[in-house]
Every structure is written in C-alpha cells, then in structure tokens.
C-alpha positions in Angstrom: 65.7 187.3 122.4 64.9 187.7 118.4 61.1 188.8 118.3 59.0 188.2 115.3 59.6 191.7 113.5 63.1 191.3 113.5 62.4 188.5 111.3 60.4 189.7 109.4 62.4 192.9 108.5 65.2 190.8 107.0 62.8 188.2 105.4 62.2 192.5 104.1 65.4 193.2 102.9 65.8 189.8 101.1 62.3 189.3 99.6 60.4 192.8 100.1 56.8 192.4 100.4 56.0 195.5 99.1 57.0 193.8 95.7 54.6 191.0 96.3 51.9 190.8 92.7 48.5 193.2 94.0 46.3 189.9 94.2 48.5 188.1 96.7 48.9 188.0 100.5 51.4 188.3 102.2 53.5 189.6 105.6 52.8 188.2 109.1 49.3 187.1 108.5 48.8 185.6 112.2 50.5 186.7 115.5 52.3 189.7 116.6 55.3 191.2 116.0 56.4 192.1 119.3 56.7 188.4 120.3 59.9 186.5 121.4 60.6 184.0 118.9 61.5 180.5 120.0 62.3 177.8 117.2 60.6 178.3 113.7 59.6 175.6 111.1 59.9 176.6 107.3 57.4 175.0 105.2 55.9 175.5 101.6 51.9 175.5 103.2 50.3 175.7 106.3 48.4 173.0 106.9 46.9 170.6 110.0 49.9 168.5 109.9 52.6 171.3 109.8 51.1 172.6 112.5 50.9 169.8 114.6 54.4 169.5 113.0 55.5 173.1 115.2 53.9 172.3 118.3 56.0 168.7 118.5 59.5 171.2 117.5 58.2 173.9 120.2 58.3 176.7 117.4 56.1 179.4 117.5 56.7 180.8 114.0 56.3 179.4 111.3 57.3 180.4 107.8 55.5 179.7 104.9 55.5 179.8 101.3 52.2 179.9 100.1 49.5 182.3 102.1 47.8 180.7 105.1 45.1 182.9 104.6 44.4 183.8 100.5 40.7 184.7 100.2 39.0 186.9 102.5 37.4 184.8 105.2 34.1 185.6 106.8 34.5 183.4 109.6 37.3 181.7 111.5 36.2 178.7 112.9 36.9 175.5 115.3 39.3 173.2 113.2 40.4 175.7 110.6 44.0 176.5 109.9 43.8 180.5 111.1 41.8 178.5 114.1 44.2 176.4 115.5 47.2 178.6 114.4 45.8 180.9 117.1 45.1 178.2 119.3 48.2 177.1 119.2 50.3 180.2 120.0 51.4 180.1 116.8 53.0 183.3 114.6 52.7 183.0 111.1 54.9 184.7 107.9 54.0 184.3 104.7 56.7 185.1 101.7 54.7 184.2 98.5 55.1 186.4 95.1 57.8 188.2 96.8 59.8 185.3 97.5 59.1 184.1 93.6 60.9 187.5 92.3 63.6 187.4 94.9 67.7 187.2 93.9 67.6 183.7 95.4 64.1 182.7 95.2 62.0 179.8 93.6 63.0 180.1 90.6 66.5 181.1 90.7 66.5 177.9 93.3 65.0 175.7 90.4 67.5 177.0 88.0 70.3 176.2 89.6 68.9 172.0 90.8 68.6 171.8 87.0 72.4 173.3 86.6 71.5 175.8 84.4 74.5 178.2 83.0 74.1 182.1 81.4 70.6 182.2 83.6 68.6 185.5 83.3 65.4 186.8 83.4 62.8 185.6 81.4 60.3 188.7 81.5 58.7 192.0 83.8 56.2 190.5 85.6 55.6 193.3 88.3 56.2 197.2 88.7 56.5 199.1 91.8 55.0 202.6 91.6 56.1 205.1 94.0 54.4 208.5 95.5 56.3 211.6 96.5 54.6 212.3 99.7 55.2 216.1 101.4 54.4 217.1 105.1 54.7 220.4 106.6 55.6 220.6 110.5 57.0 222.8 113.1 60.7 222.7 113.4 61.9 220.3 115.7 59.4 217.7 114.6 60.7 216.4 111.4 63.4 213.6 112.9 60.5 211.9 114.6 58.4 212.4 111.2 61.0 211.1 108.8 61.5 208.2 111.4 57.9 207.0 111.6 57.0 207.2 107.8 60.9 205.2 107.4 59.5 202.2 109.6 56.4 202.1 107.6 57.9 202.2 103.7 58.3 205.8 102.9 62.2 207.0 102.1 63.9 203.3 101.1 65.5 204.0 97.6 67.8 201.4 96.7 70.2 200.4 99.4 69.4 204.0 101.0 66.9 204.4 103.6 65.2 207.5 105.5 66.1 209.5 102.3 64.4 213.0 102.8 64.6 216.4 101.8 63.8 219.2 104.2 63.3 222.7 103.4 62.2 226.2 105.2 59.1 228.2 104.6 56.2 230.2 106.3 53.0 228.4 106.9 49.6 230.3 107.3 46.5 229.0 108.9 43.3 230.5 111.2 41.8 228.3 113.3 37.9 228.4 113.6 35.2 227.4 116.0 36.1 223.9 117.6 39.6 224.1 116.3 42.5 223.0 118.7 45.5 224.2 117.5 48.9 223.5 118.7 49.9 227.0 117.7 47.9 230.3 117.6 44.3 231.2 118.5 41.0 230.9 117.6 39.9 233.5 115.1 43.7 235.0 114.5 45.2 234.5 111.6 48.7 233.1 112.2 51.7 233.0 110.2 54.7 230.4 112.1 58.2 228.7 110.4 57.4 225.8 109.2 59.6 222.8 107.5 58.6 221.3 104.3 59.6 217.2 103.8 59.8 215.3 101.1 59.6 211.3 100.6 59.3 209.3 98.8 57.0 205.7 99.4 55.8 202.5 97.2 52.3 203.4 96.7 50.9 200.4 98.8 52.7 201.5 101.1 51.7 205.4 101.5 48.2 204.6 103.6 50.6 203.7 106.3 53.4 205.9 106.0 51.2 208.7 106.0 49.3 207.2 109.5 52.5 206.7 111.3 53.1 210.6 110.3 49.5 211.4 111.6 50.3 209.3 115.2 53.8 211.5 115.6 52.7 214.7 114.1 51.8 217.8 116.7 49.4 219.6 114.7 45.4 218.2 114.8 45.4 218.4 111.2 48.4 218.2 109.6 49.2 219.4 106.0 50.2 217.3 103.4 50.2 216.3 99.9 50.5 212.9 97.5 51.7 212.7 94.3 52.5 210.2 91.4 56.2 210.1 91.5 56.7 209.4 87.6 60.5 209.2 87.7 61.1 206.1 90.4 59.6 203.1 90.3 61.3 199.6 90.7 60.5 196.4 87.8 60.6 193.4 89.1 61.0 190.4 86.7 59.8 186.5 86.9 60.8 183.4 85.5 64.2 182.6 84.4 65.8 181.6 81.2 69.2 179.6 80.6 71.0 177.3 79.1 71.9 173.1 79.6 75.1 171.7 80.5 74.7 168.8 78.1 72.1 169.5 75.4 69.3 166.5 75.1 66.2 165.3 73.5 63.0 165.4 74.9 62.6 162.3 76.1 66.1 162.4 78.2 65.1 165.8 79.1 62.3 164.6 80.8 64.2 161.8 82.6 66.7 165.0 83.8 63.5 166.9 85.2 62.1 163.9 87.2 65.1 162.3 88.7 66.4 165.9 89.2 63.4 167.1 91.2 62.5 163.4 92.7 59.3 163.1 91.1 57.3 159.9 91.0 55.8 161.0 87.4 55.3 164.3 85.5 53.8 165.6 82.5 55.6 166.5 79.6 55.1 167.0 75.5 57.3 165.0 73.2 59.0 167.2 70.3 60.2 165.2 67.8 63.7 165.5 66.8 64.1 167.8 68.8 67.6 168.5 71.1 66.7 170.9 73.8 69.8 173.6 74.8 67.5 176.4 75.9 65.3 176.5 78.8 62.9 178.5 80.5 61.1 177.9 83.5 58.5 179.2 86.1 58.0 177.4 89.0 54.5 176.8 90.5 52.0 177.7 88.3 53.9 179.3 85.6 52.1 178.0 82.8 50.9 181.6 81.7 54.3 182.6 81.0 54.7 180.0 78.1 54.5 183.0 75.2 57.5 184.4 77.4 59.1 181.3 76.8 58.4 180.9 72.9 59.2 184.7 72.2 62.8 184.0 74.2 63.4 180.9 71.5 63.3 178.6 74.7 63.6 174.7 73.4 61.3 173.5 76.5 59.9 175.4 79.1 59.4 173.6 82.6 56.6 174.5 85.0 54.2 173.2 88.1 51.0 173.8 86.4 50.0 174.7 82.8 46.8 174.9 81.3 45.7 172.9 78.3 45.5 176.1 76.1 48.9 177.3 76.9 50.2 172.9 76.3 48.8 173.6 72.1 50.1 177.2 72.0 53.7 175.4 72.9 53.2 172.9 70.5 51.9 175.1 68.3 55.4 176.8 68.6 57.4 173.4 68.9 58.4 174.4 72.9 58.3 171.3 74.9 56.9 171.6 78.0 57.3 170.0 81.4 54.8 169.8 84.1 56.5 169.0 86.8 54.1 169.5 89.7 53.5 172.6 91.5 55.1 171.2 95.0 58.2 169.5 93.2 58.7 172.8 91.6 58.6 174.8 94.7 59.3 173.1 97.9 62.8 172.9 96.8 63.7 176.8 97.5 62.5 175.8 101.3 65.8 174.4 101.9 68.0 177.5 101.0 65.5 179.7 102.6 65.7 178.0 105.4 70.0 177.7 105.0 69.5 182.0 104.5 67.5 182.2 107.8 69.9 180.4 109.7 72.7 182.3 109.0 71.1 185.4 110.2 69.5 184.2 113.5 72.4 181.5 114.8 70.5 182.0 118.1 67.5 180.5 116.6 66.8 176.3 115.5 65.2 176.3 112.4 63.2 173.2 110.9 62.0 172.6 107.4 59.1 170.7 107.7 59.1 167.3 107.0 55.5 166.1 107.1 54.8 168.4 104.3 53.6 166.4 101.0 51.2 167.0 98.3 49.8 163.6 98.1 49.8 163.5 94.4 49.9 159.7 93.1 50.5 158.5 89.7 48.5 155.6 88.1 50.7 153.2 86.4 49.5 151.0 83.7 50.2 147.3 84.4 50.9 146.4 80.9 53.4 149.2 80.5 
C-alpha cells in the first residue's frame, strides 16, 4: 500500500515545499503521514462540496491547490472545512506557492493552453537561504545523524542528497552536578574522539533538522553550531514571459484568452492600435507583477486578479491587461498535476474534482 508520505515526498521532489513564498501554507495540513492511501481527488480548494465530493469517490487524500487552512485559526469547529475534513477521515496536501514556481506548474501550465513559444521567466520572486549546520558526536553515531537531519531537509543540494562532510578531532567536556553523561564522570575532565559533521539545510528547514539530530544523538546535550551559509542558496523565479503564435490586436486577443480558458466573461483593457506578440502572465493573483511585465516590453500581460492601481500603471505603459479570473487561470494546471500523479502511483485512482466552481456570473446587458 502507498501511504500518505510517499506522496507527499514526490509532490517534494516536483514542487518542494521548502520553496513555498514565507507567508503561505503549505505540506500535509490535515491527517497523518503514516496512513495507507486509498483513492485521492485533486482539486484547486477545499471546500464542503469537494469534500462531500471524496467521500462519494472513497478517497481519503485529497490534494489541493490553494491552503485548506491559510490564517491561523483559534477554533475548529462543527461544520468548518478542517472540521469535517477530520470527520471524514480525510488527509489533506496542500501544494500552493510551491506548485506556482514549479517546472510544470501554474504558470508554465497557462503558458502552454495559450501556445506560447521562446517561454521564460518573467522575474525572481523567491530565494532560498541555506545554513551550514555542524554536530559533534562519538564515532559510530554519525550514519544515524546524517540520516535523521536528511529526512528532515538538511544535506539535499541539487539532485544530491545526504551530502555531508565528516572529519576527526578531540572533544573536551566536564560534566557537573546533575549532569548525565554518556561518557566520563562527574567532576573529571574528559577528553574522547569525537567526529565533526557538516550540512548543509534551507533555513526553514534547520528547527527540524536539528530536532531529528537531538532525538538520534547519544549525548544529553549535544554540541552544535548554525551558521549563514552565504555561498548556496537556490532563486526561484515566477511568472512567465513568451511569445504568440499569430500576433493579434487587443480585441482578438481577448477573444483568444476567453475561448482559450472557457470563460463566460473576463476583464480586459483595450490598447488602441495595438498588435500584441509579447506576453507575460501570472496566474492567480498576479496583478503585482505588472511592472515585471512593462520592464520585459510585454505587449499584454494576462492575470486572475489585478488591482485598479496596477490596471493605470499598465495603461500608463500602454500593456494591455487581461483579467481572466483567478479560478480560470489556475484550475487548469489540476489536470496535468493530476496526469503527473498518476504516472507515479499506477496503483492508485486519482480524481480531479468535478464539483469544483467559483460561481462567478457575468451580467449581460440586454441592449448589447
């Protein structure tokens, strides 16, 4: 049987959530990882109907875009999402930011419905920072050392994991009144060989890298040390930038978005005379990467949300803009995520969700 942290370890290596933005929330957010996974439903939210929506498919994991829990809650009560989640047996996953910046995430996924060609990144958006984190230990210990602080971030450098760097020295301690050491006596100065290792972890990932080496470690108080590692980090970038098949106006442009993404209606800002060739995009709400967008010479720049301050800086700049809905703009990347999942768990039936809609109606006038 595939348990939950299987999946989760290659929702990982696709998408790593140590590269999610600092204000988001994501990992498994509900259940445990040591559970045997049944069937899972993919959806963009969590919400009463998707989970209903699980229960009826007999999954109990679901996958979700957007946080199920965002803000910290003070209570978790009868009728709440978290609430019946739990009630329901129901694990939960949550790949939000991290699934944005991924190599075949929501953006990349929007790029490629509008048939973009030469795509690449439109700016940095996020930077990892990294620690160097050394431990001193008896000999003998370090394997189980190196291995805990592995499985909780420390040592992953590229496509190279459990990197480490071990070295030999004398280590000098006396222990005092109430001490319990593992080596030596009270009130005796000792001197024992001791092994020196060096990893290196993402910094929001060192609190629990350097617990797992506290659970494994024999000494009562082991010695360590964390410091800035200034020479690795990992940039991650957002957005994507690329250029049309068949250059258009505006106004055809903005019958491309909405028959491309199915919308009933959609915002967008008429340019006059203008053929579009280049665009950028951010899907969701993107709208505060429109200077990105007018410093890359995009023609239009296509989004979910946008603010009516960023909507006069574009025209200000003579960018169009397209406001194609936040859901329209994202709910698209469910399918290949989905498609991704499958091919890694055959044993498992995956479902997109179905029931999942935003709702959002568009007024038409009569006399139009």
């Amino acid at each position: 049987m595939i348990m939950v942290k299987e999946i989760y370890k290659f929702i990982n290596d696709i998408a790593p959530f140590n590269s999610s933005f600092d204000w988001d929330n994501t990992g498994l957010l509900i259940g445990d990882m040591g559970q045997n996974v049944s069937n899972v439903l993919v959806a963009l939210d969590v919400t009463k109907e998707v989970i209903s929506e699980a229960v009826d498919f007999d999954c109990n994991l679901i996958i979700s875009h957007h946080p199920v829990i965002f803000k910290p809650v003070k209570n978790i009560l009868n009728g709440s999402i978290p609430y019946l989640a739990v009630k329901n047996n129901l694990n939960v996953i949550c790949a939000h930011t991290n699934l944005d910046l991924a190599n075949e995430g929501v953006n990349k996924c929007l790029a490629n419905k509008l048939n973009l060609k030469n795509i690449r990144p439109l700016c940095k958006s996020n930077r990892l920072e990294y620690n160097k984190i050394i431990v001193f230990s008896p000999p003998k210990y370090e394997n189980d050392i190196i291995k805990a602080m592995s499985e909780n971030g420390a040592g992953k450098l590229g496509n190279y994991s459990m990197c480490s760097f071990i070295s030999d020295g004398t280590g000098r301690f006396l222990p005092e009144s109430g001490a319990k050491p593992y080596i030596g006596e009270k009130g005796v100065l000792e001197e024992v060989k001791e092994v020196k290792i060096e990893m290196i972890c993402p910094e929001n990932r060192t609190k629990s890298a350097i617990k797992a080496m506290k659970a494994v470690h024999p000494y009562e108080e082991p010695a360590y040390d964390v410091f800035k590692d200034f020479s690795v980090y990992k940039e991650y970038y957002d957005g994507i930038i690329g250029d049309l098949e068949v250059p258009m106006d505006s106004i055809k442009f903005a019958e491309f978005i909405k028959e491309k993404l199915n919308c009933e209606g959609l915002r967008y800002t008429e340019i006059d005379q203008k053929i579009i060739k280049k665009v950028a995009l951010c899907g969701g709400a993107g709208g505060n990467y429109i200077r990105d967008a007018v410093k890359s010479e995009a023609d239009a720049f296509v989004t979910g949300e946008i603010k009516h301050s960023d909507i006069l800086e574009a025209n200000h700049s003579g960018v169009m803009v397209v406001d194609a809905g936040h859901f329209k703009t994202e709910n698209l990347a469910i399918d290949n995520f989905k498609n991704i999942l499958e091919k890694k768990f055959k044993e498992i039936t995956f479902y997109k969700s179905e029931v999942l809609i935003d709702k959002i109606k568009y007024l038409h006038s009569r006399f139009s």
